[in-house]
N, C-alpha and C positions, 0 to 999 in steps of 0.2 A: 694339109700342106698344099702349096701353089704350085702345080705342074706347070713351069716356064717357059717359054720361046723363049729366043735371041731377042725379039723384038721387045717384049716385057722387059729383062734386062735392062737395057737401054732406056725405056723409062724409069726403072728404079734409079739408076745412076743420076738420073740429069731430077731426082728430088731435091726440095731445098734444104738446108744444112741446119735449118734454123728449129732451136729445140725452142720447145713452147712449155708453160707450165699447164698442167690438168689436173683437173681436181679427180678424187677420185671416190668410189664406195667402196668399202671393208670386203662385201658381201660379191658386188659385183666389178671387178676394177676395169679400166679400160685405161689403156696406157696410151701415150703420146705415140703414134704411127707413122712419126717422121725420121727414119733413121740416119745416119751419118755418114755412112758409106757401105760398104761391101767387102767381106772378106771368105776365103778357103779355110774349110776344113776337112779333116779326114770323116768319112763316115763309117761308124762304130755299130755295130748291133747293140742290141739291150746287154747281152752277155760281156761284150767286150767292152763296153762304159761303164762295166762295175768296176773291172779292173784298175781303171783309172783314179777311181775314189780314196780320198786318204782319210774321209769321215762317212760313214752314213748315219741318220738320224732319222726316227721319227719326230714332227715338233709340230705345231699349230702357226698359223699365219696369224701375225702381228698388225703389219703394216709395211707402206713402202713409200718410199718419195724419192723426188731428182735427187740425184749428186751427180755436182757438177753439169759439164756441158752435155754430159754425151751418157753417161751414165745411171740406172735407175737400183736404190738399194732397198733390197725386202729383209724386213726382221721378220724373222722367227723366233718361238719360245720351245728350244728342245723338252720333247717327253721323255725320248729315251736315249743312249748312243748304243747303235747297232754296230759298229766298228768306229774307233778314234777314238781320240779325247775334245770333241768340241765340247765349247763353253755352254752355261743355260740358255744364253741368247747369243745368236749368231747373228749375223748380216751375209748376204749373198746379192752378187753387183749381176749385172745384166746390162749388155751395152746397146744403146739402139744401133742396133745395125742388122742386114741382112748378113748372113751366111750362105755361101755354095757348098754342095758338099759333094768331094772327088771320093770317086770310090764308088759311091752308088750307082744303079742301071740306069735311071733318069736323072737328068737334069732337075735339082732340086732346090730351092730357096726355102728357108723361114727367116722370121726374123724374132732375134735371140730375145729380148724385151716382151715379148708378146707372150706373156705367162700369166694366166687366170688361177687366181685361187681368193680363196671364204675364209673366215673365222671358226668357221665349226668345223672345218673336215681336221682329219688327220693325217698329213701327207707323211711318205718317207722318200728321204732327197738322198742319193748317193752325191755328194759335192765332195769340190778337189779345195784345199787352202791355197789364198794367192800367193803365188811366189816371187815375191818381192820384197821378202824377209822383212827388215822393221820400216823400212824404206818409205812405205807406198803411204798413201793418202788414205785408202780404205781404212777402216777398221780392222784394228788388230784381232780380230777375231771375224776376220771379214775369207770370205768362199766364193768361190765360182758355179756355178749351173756344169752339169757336165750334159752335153750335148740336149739342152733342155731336159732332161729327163724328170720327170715328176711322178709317183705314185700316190693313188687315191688310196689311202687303206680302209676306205668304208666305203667305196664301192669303186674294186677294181681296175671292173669297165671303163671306167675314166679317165684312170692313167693316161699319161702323155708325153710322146721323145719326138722332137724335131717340131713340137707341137702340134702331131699328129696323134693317132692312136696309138698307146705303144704297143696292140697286137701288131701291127705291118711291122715290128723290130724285132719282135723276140721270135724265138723258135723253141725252146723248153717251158717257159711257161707260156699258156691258154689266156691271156689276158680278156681274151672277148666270151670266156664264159663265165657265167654267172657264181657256178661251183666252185672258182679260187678263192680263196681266204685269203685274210690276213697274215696267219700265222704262217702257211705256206709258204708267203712269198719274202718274209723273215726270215726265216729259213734258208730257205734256196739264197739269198742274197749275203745272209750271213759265212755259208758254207764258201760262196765265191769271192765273199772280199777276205776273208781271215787273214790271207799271207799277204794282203797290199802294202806296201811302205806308210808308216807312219807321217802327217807332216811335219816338221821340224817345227819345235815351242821355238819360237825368237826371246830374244833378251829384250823383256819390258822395264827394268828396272833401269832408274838413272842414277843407282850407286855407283859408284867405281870398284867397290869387291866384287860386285854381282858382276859387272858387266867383263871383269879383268877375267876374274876365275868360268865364266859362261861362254868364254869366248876360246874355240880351239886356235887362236894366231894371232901376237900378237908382236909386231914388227917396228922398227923405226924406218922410215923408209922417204926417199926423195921422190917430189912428184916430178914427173918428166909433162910429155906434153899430153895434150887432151886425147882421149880416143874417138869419144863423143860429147857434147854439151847440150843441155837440155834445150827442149824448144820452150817450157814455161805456158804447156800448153796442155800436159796430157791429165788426165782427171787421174791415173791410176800411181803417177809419180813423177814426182820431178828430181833428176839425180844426174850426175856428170860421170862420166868413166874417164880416168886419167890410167896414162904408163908408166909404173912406178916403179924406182929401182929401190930393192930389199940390202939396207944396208945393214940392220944387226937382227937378228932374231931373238926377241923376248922371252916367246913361247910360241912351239910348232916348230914342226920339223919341214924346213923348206930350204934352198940350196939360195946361200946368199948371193950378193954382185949380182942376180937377174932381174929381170925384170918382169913385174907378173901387170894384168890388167884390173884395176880397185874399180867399184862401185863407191861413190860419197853421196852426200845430198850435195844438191843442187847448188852453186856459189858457196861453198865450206874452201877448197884448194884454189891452191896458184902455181902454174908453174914455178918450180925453182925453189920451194917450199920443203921443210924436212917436218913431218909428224911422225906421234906415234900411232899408232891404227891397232884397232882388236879387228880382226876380221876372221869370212867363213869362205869355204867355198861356193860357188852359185851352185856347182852339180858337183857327183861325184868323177874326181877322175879332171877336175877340168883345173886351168891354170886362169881361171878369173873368179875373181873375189870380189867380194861388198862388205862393208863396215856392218859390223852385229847388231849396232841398235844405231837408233837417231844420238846415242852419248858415244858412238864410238871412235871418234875421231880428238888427239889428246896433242898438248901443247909438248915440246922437249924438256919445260921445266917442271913434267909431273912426272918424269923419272924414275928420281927415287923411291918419290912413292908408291909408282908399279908394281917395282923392283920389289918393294918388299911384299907385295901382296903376290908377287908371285912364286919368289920364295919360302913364306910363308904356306901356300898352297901345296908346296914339293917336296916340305916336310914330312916325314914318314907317318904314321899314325904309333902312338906309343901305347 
C-alpha cells in the first residue's frame, strides 16, 4: 500500500478519466492503472470484513475483462461454499478507482482494481452480493470484493486486504507465518461468518406466477413525480426513483393513500401514470422500494389475472 501525502493526492485527482483496453495474462495479469476517481471508505480489520460477507468461497480464477466504462469483471469457478449459496461460477466487479480509508492511523490509498491472481492457486474470497436486486447491469450472480480482501490457500503468506499483506490487518490469525494452514484459516472464518445475513435470491424468472407469488408487495399505485432520474451513465445500473402514491394493495401489508419512494428501470414510468408494481423493500425497516425483477412493472389490464394468481396462492393447503 502507498503511504500518501496531500501532494500525491492531488496528482491522483487531476489523472485522466480515459479507461483504455489491456490485454492481459491468466498467469500474470496487469490491469489498466487509470482509475476514475476517488472515493471513502470505512477501514475494517480482517476480522471485521468477515462480518460483512454474505458468501465466502473457495474457487479458482477463471478470467477477467472491462465492463463498461469504469468497471473490471473477474470470473471465478467455485470449489466450495464456505457460507452462502453462491452459483458454480460467479463474477466479482472491481471499479477502477482509488479508495481513502477513514478510520485508519495513516492516511491510506489503494486502488480497488489492482488485484493480482493465477489459474492454479486456490484463493478464498469472503464477497458481499450487489445490492441492486434484479436492477443492475452486472450479472445476476454478480459480488463485490470486500475491502480487497483475498486469501492465498496454498500459501498463506500471500494473502492480501487493501492490497497489502493481509498480516498488517488481522490480529488472531499469524498470516506471516509459515505454520498456518489451510484448514485453520476455514475454520476460523467459517466459525465468524456462520450468523452473517444471507443475500437475498432475486426473482430471475419472467413468468408472472413466479414473479406475482416471489414478490412480498404487490400494489396498484399512481407515479407522482421523479425523485431522481438516471444519468444513463453508470456501468452498475440505470434506474429512476419516482413518488408514488399506494392506491390499493394486492398483496403486503402497507398503509394505503401514502406515498412511498419505487425503484423502476430506467424510462419504464411517467408521471401521472397508474401500474401495477411487485415490489421489495431496499433495507429492512425502510420506506423505499424497487420492482423485484426487470418483469416487475404490469399494465392495469393484467388485473384479473394477478388477482387470481394471487388468490389462488392464499388458498389454504388441503
Amino acid at each position: 500500500m502507498k503511504k500518501m501525502v496531500i501532494l500525491t493526492i492531488i496528482v491522483i485527482l487531476l489523472l485522466p478519466l480515459t479507461v483504455y483496453e489491456q490485454p492481459y495474462n491468466d498467469n500474470a495479469i496487469v490491469h489498466d492503472n487509470s482509475p476514475t476517481g476517488e472515493k471513502l471508505v470505512e477501514y475494517s480489520t480482517f476480522e471485521r470484513a468477515l462480518l460483512l460477507a454474505t458468501d465466502v468461497v473457495s474457487a479458482k480464477y477463471v478470467t477477467h475483462r472491462n465492463f463498461g466504462r469504469t468497471l473490471i469483471e473477474f470470473e471465478f469457478r467455485v470449489v466450495d461454499r464456505i457460507f452462502g449459496n453462491a452459483a458454480d461460477k460467479i463474477f466479482v466487479y472491481a471499479e477502477r478507482s482509488y479508495a481513502s480509508m477513514m478510520g485508519s492511523e495513516e492516511l491510506t490509498i489503494y486502488n480497488e482494481s489492482d488485484i493480482k491472481f493465477n489459474t492454479k492457486t486456490t484463493y478464498l474470497l469472503p464477497i458481499t452480493r450487489i445490492n441492486s436486486g434484479a436492477l443492475g447491469k452486472t450479472h445476476e450472480d454478480g459480488y463485490l470484493f470486500i475491502r480487497n480482501l483475498v486469501i492465498d490457500l496454498d500459501n498463506p503468506t500471500l494473502s492480501t486486504m487493501y492490497n497489502e499483506s493481509l498480516s498488517m490487518h488481522s490480529s488472531e490469525l499469524d498470516f506471516n507465518s509459515s505454520d498456518l494452514k489451510a484448514n485453520q484459516i476455514v475454520t476460523f472464518i467459517t466459525e465468524r461468518t456462520k450468523n452473517n445475513a444471507l443475500a437475498r435470491e432475486h426473482i430471475r424468472s419472467d413468468k408472472l406466477k413466479d414473479i406475482i407469488n416471489g414478490s412480498p408487495y404487490v400494489w396498484i399505485v399512481e407515479i407522482n413525480d421523479p425523485i431522481r432520474l438516471s444519468g444513463k451513465d453508470s456501468d452498475w445500473a440505470e434506474t429512476d426513483v419516482y413518488n408514488c402514491t399506494v392506491i390499493y394493495t394486492l398483496k403486503g401489508d402497507v398503509e394505503e393513500k401514502l406515498d412511498y419512494w419505487i425503484t423502476f428501470l430506467a424510462d419504464t414510468v411517467t408521471t401521472g401514470e397508474q401500474h401495477i408494481v411487485a415490489v421489495e423493500r431496499v433495507e429492512t425497516g425502510s420506506n423505499m422500494f424497487r420492482i423485484t425483477s426487470k418483469n416487475s412493472l404490469f399494465r392495469m389490464d393484467q388485473l384479473d389475472e394477478i388477482m387470481k394468481i394471487i388468490e389462488q396462492d392464499e388458498q389454504p393447503d388441503t
